[in-house]
BALOBA-1460 file (C-alpha; in Angstrom, 3 decimals):
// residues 348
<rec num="1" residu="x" x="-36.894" y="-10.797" z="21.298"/>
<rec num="2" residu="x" x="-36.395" y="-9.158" z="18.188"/>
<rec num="3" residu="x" x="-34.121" y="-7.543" z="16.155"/>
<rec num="4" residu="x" x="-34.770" y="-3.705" z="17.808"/>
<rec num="5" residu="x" x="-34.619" y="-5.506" z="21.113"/>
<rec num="6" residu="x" x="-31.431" y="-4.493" z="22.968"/>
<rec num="7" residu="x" x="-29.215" y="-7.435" z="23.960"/>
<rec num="8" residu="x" x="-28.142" y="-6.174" z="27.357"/>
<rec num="9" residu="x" x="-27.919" y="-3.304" z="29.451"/>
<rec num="10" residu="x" x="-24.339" y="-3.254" z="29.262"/>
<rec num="11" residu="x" x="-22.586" y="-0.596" z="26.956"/>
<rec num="12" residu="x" x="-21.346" y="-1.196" z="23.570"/>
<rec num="13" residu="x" x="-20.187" y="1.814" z="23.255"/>
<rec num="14" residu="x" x="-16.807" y="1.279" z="21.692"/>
<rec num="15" residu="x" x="-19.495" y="-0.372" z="18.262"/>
<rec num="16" residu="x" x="-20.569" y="1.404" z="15.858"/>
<rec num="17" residu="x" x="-23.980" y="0.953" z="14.675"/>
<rec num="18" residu="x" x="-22.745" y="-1.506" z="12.037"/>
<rec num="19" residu="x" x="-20.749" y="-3.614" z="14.575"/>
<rec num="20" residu="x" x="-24.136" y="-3.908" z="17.009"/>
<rec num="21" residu="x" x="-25.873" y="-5.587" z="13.776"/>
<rec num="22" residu="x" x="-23.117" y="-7.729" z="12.394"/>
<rec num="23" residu="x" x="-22.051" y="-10.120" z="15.773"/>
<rec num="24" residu="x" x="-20.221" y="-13.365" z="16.618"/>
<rec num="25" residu="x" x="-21.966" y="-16.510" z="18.287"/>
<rec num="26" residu="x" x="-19.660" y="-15.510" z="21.315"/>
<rec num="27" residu="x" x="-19.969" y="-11.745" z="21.327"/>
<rec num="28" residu="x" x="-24.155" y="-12.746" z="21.203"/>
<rec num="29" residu="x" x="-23.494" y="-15.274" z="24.083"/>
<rec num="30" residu="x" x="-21.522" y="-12.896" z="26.082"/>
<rec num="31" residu="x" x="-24.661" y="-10.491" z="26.049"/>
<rec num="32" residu="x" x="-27.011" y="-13.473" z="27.183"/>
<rec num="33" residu="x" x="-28.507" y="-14.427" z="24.158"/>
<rec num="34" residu="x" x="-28.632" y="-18.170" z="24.294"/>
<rec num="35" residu="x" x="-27.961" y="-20.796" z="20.774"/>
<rec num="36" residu="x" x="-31.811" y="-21.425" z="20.444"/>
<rec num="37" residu="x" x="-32.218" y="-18.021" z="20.490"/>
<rec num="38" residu="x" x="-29.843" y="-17.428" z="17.271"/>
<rec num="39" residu="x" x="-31.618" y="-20.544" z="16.011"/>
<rec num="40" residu="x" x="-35.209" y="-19.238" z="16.618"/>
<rec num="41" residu="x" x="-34.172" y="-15.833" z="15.262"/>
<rec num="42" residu="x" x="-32.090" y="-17.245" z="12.254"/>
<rec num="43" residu="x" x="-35.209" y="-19.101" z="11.074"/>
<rec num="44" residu="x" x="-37.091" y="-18.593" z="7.813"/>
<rec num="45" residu="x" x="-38.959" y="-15.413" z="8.242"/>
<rec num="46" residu="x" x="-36.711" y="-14.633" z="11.205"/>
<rec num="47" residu="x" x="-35.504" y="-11.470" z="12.253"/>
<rec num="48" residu="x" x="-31.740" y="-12.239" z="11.516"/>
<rec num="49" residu="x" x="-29.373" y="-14.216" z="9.684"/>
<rec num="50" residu="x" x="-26.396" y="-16.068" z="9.345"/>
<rec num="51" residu="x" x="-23.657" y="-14.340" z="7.306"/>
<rec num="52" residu="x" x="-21.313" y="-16.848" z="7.278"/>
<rec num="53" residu="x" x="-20.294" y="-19.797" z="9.756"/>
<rec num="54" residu="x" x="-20.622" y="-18.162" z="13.661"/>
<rec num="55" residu="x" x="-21.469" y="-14.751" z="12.138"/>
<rec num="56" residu="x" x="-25.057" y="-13.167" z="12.343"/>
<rec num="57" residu="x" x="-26.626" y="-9.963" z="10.565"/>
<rec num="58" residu="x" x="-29.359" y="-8.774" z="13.695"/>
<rec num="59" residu="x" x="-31.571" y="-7.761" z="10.312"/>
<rec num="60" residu="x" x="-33.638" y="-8.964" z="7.779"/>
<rec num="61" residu="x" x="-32.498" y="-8.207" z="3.776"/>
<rec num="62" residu="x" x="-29.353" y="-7.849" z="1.684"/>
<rec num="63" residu="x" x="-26.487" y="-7.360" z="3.791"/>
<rec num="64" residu="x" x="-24.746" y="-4.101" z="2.848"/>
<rec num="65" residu="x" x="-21.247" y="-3.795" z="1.735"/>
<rec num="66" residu="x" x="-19.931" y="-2.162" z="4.964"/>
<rec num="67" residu="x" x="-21.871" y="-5.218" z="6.913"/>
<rec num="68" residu="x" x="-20.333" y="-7.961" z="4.729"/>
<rec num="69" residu="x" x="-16.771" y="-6.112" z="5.260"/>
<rec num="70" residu="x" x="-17.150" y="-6.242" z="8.715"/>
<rec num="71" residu="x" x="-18.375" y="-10.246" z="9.095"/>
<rec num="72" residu="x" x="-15.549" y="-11.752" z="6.736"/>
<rec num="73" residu="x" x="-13.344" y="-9.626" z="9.258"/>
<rec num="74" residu="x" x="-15.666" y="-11.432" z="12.490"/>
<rec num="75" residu="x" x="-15.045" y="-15.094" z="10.402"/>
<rec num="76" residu="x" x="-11.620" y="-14.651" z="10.007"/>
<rec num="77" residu="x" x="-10.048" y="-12.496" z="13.090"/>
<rec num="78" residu="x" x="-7.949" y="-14.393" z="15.610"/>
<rec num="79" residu="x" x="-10.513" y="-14.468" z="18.763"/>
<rec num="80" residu="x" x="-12.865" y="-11.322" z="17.761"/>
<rec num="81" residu="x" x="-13.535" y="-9.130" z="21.159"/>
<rec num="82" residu="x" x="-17.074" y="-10.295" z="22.901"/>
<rec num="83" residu="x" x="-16.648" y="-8.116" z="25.676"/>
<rec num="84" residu="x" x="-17.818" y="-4.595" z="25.893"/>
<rec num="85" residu="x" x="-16.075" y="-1.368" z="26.225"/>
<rec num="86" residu="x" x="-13.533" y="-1.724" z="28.591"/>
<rec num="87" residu="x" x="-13.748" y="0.753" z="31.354"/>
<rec num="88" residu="x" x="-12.276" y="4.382" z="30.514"/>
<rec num="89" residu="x" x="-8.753" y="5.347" z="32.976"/>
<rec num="90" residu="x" x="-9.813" y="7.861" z="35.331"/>
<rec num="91" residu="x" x="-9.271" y="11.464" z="33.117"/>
<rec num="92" residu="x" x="-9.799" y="9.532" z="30.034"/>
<rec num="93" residu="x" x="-12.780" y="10.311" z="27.786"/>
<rec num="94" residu="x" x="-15.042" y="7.523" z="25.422"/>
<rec num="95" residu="x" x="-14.043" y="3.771" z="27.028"/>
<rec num="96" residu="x" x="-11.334" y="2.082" z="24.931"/>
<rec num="97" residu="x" x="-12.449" y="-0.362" z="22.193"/>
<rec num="98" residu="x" x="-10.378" y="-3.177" z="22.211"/>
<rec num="99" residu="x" x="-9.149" y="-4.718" z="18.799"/>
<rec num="100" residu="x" x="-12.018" y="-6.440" z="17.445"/>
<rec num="101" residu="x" x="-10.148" y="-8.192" z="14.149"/>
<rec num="102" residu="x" x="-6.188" y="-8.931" z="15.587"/>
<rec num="103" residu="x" x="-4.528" y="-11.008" z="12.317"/>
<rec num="104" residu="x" x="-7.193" y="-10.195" z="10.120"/>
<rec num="105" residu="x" x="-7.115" y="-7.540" z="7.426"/>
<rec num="106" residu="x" x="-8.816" y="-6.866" z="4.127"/>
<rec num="107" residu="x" x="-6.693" y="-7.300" z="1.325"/>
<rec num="108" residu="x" x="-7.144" y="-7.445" z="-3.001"/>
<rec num="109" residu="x" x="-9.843" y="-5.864" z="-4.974"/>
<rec num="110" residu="x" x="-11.758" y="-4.996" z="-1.719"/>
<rec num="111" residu="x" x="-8.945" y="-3.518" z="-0.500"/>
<rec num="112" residu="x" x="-8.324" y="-1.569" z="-3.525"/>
<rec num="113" residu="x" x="-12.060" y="-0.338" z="-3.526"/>
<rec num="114" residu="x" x="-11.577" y="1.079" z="-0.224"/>
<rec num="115" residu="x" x="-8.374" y="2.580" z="-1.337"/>
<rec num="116" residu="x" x="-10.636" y="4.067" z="-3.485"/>
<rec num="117" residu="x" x="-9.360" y="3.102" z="-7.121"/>
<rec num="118" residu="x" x="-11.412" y="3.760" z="-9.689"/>
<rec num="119" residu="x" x="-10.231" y="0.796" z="-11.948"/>
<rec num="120" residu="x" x="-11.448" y="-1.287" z="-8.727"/>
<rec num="121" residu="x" x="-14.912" y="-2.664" z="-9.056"/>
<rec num="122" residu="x" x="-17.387" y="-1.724" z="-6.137"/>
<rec num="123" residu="x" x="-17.971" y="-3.503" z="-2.924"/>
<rec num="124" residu="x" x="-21.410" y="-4.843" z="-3.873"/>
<rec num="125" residu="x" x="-20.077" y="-6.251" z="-7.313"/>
<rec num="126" residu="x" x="-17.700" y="-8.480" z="-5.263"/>
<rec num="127" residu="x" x="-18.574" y="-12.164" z="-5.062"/>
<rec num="128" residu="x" x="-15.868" y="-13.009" z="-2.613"/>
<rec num="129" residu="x" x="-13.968" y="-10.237" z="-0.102"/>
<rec num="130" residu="x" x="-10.218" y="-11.531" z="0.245"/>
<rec num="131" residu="x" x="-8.868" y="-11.122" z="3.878"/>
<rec num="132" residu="x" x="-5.487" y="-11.591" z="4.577"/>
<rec num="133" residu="x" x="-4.391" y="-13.314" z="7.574"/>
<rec num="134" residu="x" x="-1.338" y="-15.345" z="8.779"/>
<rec num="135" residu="x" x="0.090" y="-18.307" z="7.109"/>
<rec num="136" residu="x" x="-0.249" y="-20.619" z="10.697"/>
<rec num="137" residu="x" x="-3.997" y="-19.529" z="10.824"/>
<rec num="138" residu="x" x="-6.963" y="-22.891" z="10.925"/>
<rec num="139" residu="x" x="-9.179" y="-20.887" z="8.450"/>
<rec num="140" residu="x" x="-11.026" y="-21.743" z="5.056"/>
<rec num="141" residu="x" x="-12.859" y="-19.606" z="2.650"/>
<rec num="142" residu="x" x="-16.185" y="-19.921" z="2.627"/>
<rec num="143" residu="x" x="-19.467" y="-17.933" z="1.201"/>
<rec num="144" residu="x" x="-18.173" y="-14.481" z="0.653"/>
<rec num="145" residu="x" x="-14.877" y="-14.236" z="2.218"/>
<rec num="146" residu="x" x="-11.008" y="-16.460" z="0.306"/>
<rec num="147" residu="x" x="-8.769" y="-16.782" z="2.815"/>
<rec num="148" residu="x" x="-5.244" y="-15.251" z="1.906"/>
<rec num="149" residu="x" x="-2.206" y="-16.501" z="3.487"/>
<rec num="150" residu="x" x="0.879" y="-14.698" z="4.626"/>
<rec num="151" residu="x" x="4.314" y="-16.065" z="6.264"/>
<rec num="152" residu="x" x="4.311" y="-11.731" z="7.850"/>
<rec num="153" residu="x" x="1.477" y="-9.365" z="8.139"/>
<rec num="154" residu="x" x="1.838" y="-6.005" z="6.913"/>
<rec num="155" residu="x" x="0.589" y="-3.092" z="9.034"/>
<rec num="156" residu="x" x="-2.599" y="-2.336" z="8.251"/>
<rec num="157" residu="x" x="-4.200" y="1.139" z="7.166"/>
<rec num="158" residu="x" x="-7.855" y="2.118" z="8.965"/>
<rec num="159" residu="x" x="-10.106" y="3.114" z="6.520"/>
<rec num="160" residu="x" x="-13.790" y="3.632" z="7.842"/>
<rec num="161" residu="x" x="-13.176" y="1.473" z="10.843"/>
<rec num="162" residu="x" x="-11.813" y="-1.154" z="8.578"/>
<rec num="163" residu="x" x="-8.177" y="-2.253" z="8.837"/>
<rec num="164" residu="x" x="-6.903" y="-2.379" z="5.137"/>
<rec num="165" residu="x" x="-4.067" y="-4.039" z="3.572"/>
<rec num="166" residu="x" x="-1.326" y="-1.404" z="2.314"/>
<rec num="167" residu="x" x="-2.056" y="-1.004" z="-1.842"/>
<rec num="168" residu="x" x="1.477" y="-2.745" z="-2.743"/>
<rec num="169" residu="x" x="0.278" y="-6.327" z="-0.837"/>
<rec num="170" residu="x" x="-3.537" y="-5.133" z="-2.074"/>
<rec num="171" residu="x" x="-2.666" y="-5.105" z="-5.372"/>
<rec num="172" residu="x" x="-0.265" y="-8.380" z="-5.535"/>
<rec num="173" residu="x" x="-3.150" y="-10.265" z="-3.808"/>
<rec num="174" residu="x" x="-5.668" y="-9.015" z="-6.428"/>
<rec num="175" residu="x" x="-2.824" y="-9.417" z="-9.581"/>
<rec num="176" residu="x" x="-2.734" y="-13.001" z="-8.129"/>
<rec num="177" residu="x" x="-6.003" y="-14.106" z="-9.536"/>
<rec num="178" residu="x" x="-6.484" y="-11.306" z="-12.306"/>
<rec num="179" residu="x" x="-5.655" y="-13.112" z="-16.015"/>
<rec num="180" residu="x" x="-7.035" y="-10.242" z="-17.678"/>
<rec num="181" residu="x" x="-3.746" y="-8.007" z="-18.951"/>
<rec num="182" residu="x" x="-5.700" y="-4.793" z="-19.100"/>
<rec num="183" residu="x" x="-6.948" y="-4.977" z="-15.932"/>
<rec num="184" residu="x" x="-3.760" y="-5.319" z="-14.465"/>
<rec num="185" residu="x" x="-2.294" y="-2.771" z="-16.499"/>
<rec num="186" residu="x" x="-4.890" y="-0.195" z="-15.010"/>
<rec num="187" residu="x" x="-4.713" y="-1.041" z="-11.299"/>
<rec num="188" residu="x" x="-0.903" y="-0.850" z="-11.639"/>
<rec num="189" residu="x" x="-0.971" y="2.433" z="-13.141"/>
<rec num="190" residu="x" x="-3.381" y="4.171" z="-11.355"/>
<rec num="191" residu="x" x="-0.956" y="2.917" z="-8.124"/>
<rec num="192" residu="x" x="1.383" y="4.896" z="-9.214"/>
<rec num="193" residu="x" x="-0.295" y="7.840" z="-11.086"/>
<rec num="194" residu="x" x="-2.705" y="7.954" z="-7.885"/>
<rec num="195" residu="x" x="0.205" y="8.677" z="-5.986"/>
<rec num="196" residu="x" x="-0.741" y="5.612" z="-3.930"/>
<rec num="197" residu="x" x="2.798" y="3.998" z="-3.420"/>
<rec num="198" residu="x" x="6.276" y="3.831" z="-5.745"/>
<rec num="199" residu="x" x="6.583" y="1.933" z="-8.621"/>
<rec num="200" residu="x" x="9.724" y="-0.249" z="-6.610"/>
<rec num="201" residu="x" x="7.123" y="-1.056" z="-3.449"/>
<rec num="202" residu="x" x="4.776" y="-2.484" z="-6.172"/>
<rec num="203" residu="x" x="7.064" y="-4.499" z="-8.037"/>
<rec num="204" residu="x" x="8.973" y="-6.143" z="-4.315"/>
<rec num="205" residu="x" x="5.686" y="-7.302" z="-3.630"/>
<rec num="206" residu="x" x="4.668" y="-9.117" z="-6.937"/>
<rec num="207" residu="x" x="8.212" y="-10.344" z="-6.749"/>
<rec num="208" residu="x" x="7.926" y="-12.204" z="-3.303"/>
<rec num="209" residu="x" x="4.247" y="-13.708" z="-4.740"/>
<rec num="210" residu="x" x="6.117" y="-14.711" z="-7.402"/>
<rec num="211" residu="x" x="3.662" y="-13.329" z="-9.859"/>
<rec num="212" residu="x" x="6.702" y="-12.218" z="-12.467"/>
<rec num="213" residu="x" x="6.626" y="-15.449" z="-14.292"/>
<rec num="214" residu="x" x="2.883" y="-14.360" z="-15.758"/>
<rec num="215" residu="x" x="4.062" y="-12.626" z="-19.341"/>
<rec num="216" residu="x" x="1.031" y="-10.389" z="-18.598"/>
<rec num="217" residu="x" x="2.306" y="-9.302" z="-14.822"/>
<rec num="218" residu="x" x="5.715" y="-8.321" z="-16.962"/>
<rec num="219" residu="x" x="4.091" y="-6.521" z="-19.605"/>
<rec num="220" residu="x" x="1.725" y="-4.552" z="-16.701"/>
<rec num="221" residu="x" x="5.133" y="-3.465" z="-14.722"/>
<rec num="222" residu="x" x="6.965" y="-2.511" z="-17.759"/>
<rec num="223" residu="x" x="4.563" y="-0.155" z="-18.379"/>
<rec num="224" residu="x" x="4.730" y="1.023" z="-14.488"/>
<rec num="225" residu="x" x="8.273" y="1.407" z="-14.592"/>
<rec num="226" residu="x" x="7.529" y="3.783" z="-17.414"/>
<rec num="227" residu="x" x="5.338" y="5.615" z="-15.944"/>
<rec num="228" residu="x" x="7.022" y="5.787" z="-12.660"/>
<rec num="229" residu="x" x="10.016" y="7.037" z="-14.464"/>
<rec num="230" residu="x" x="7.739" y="9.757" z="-15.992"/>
<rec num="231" residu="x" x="6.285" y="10.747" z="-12.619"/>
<rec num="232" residu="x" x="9.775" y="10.878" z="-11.062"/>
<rec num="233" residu="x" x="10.991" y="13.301" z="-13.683"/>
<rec num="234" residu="x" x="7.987" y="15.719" z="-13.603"/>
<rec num="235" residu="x" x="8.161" y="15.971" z="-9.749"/>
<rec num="236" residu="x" x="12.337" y="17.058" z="-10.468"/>
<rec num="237" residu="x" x="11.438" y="19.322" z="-13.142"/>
<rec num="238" residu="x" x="8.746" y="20.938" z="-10.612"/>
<rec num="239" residu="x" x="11.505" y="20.742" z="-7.994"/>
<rec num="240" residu="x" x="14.100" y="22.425" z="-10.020"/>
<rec num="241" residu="x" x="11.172" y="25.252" z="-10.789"/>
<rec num="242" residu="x" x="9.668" y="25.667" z="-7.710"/>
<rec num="243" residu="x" x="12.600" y="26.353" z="-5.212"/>
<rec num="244" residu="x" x="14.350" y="28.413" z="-7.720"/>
<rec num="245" residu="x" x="17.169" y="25.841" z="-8.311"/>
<rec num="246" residu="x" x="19.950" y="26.727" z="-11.346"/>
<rec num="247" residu="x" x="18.621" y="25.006" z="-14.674"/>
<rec num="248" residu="x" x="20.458" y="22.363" z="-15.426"/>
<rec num="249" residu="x" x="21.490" y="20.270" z="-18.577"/>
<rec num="250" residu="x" x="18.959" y="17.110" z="-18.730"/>
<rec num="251" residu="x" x="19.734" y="13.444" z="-19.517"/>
<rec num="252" residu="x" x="23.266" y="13.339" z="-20.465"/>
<rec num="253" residu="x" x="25.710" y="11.176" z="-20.542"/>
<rec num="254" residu="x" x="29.733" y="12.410" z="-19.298"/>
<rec num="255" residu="x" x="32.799" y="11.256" z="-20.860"/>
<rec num="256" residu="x" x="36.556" y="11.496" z="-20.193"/>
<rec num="257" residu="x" x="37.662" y="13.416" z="-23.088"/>
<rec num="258" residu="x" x="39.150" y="10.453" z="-25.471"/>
<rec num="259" residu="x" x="38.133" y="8.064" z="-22.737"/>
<rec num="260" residu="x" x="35.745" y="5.928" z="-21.040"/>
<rec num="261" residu="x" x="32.185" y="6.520" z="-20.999"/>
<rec num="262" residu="x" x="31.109" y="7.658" z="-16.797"/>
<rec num="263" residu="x" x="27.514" y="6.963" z="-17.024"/>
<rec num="264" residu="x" x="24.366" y="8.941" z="-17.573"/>
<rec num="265" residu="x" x="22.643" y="11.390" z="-15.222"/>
<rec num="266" residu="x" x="19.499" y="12.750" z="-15.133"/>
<rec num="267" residu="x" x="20.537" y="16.418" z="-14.773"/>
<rec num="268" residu="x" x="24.360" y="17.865" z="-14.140"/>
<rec num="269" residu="x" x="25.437" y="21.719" z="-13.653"/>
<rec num="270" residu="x" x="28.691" y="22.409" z="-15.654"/>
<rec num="271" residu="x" x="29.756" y="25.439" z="-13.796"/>
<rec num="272" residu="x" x="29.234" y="23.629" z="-10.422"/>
<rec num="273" residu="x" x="30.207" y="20.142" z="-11.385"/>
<rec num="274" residu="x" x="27.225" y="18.323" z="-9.718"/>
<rec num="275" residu="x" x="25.395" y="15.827" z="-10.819"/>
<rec num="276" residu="x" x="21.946" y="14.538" z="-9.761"/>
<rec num="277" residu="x" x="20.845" y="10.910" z="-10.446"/>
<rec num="278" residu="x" x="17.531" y="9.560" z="-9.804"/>
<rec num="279" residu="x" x="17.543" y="6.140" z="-8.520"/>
<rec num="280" residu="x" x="14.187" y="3.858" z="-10.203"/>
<rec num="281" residu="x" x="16.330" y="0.256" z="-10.111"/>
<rec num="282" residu="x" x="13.490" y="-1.986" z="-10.421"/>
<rec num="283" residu="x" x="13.307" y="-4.232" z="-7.540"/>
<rec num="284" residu="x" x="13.344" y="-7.622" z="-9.539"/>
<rec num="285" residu="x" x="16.269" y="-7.211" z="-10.835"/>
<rec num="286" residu="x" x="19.539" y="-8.301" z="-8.568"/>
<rec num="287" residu="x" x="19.621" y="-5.255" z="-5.837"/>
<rec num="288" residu="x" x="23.010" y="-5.942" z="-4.502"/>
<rec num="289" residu="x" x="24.654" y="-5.815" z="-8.415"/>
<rec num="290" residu="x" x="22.176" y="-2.717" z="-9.275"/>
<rec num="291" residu="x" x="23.674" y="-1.194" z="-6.234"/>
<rec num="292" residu="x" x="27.094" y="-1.826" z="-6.964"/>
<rec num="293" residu="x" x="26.700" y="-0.341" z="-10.009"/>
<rec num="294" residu="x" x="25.244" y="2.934" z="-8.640"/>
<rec num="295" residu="x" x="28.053" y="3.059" z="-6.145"/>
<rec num="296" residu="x" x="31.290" y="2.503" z="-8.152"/>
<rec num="297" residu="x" x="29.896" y="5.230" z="-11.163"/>
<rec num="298" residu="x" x="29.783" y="7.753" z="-8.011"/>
<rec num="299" residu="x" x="32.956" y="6.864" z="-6.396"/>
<rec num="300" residu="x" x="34.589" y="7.328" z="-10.266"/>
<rec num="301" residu="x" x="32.845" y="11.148" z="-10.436"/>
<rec num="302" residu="x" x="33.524" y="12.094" z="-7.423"/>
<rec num="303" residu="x" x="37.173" y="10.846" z="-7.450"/>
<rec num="304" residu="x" x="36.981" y="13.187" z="-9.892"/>
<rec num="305" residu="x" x="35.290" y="15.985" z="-8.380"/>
<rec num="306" residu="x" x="32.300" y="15.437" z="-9.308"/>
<rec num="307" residu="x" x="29.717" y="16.142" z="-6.716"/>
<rec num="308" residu="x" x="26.934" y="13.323" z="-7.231"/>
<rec num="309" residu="x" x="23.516" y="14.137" z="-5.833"/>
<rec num="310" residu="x" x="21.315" y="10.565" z="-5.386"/>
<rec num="311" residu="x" x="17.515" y="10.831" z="-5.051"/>
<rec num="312" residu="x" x="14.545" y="8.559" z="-5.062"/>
<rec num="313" residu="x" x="10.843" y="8.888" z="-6.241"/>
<rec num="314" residu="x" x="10.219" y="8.489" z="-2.760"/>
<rec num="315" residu="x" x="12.085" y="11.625" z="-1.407"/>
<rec num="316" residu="x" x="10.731" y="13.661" z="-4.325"/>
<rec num="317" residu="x" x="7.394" y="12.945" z="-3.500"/>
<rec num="318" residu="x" x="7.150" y="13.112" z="0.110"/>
<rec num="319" residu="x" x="10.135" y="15.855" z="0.637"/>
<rec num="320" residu="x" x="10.730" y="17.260" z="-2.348"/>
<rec num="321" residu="x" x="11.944" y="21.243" z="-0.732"/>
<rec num="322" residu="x" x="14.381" y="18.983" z="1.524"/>
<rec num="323" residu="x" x="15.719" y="17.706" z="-1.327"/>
<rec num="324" residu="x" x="15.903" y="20.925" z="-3.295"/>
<rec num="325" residu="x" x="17.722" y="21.846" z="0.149"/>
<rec num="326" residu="x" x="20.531" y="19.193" z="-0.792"/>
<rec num="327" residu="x" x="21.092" y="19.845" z="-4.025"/>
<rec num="328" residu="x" x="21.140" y="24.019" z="-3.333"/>
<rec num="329" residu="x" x="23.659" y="23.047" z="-0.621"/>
<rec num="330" residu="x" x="25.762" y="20.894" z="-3.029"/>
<rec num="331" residu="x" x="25.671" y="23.583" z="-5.751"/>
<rec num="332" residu="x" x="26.753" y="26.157" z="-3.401"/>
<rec num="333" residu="x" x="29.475" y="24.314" z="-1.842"/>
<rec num="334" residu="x" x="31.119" y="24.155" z="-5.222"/>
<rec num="335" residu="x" x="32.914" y="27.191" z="-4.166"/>
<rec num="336" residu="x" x="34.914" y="25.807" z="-2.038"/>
<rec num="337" residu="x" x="36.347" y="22.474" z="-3.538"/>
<rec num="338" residu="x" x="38.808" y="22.526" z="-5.956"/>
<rec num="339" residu="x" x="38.157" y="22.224" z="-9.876"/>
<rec num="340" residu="x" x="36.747" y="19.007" z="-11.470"/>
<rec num="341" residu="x" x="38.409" y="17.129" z="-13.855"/>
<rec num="342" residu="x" x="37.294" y="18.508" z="-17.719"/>
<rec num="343" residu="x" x="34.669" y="16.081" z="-18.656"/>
<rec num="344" residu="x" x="32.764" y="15.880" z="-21.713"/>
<rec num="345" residu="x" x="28.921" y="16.452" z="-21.625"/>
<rec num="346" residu="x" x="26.574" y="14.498" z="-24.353"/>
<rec num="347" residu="x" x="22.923" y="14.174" z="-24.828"/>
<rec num="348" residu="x" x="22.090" y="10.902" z="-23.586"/>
């Protein structure tokens, strides 16, 4: 036998050419080849190799950064399939591939690579591939491949074949052993400026990993926030533009005249008496009092007939004419309600 040699006539046709070279002991077993087989082959000058502990390249050289993806994936998946396609439902088309890594996911600067950030350093750079798996899991890094724990798996994105962790949990796994501020800085900001994820999905996650202690982790989502902020108000400007909304007056603050101050808003229409506010609380400070806060300077404007508008980054960027559609409707229904209290409009 060598490495060209198939392993059995049954089909693999649910593997890619990848997953026929890269196998378990059991998925090998399963196809009839026997231990002193993998020995024979896995000797020096021999046709394959072991990867990592019950994990075998069916190849000679360097293992290539899709191969060494998919055998940290083998190592650490709960019970990887060994059986071949499963038969196809009659109707169906190609035979079902069953899930070859359950509770095992890629995760940190790998993950970030196949995210494809360009502050992420390539594949083949990588000493070690982090995969992410649950907390309960009988698993230790070895060779290539750190074991990350987790007390609930996220859902995974495919990418090439490859489930992926989401960027937020990517990038708290990688921040976790990054010490180098400007590093962090970049991978945080091109998250955002990407248009990967939100600035508040970032910072929940480096909150539960506790990573907000590290005066360079603080510094690095600072200057996230920022620039979250920044994106948020571009994509309102755009909105405003775009869908041939009223202009507005930006950033003000409104006052009772001779009285208390109401709060700021990102953008209010006199004539109309609406006001827009975008919300970018960030998510380590206490939600429930950030909240409160929100809610008791909307009930106050629109006790006094103020019309308040709330939008997130989120909605901007992923429905930004539905939410031009909200704030045309609440502009037009000004019509019909009766007149706002006088209030006093400042720059803010």
């Amino acid at each position: 036998m060598n490495h060209n040699t198939p392993l059995s006539p049954r089909p693999l046709r649910h593997l890619s050419d990848v997953q026929l070279r890269v196998l378990t002991t059991a998925q090998l077993r399963s196809q009839g080849v026997s231990p002193a087989d993998i020995n024979a082959q896995c000797r020096p000058g021999g046709t394959w190799q072991q990867l990592l502990p019950g994990v075998y390249l069916l190849r000679p050289g360097p293992a290539t950064s899709e191969e060494r993806l998919h055998a940290v994936l083998l190592y650490a998946a709960r019970c990887p399939a060994a059986e071949p396609a499963v038969p196809a439902q009659p109707g169906a088309g190609e035979p079902h591939a069953p899930q070859r890594y359950a509770d095992a996911m890629v995760t940190g600067l790998a993950a970030l690579a196949l995210h494809r950030f360009s502050s992420a350093p390539p594949l083949l750079s990588l000493d070690r591939i982090d995969v992410l798996v649950p907390r309960l899991r009988r698993l230790r890094s070895t060779g290539c491949v750190r074991i990350v724990r987790t007390p609930g798996m996220p859902e995974p994105q495919q990418i090439t074949g490859i489930p992926v962790a989401p960027v937020p949990r990517a990038l708290a796994d990688a921040v976790a052993d990054l010490a180098d501020a400007g590093v962090v800085r970049r991978l945080l900001t091109e998250a955002v400026r990407g248009g990967h994820c939100e600035p508040a999905a970032v910072v929940k996650e480096l909150t539960q990993a506790r990573l907000l202690s590290r005066p360079h982790v603080v510094d690095a989502v600072d200057s996230l926030l920022a620039e979250g902020r920044a994106i948020a108000e571009d994509r309102l400007y755009r909105m405003i533009h775009e869908h041939g909304l009223p202009d507005p007056v930006w950033n003000v603050d409104l006052r009772l005249p001779g009285g208390p101050h109401l709060g700021g808003l990102d953008a209010y229409w006199p004539d109309h008496a609406v006001a827009l506010e975008l919300d970018t609380r960030a998510p380590r400070q206490d939600e429930d009092a950030m909240w409160s806060e929100y809610a008791r300077k909307r009930e106050h404007l629109e006790r006094l007939g103020i019309t308040v508008v709330h939008i997130t980054p989120k909605k901007l960027r992923d429905s930004m004419e539905q939410q031009a559609t909200v704030v045309r409707t609440a502009l037009m229904a000004s019509a019909d309600r009766e007149p706002a209290a006088y209030v006093v409009v400042l720059p803010r």
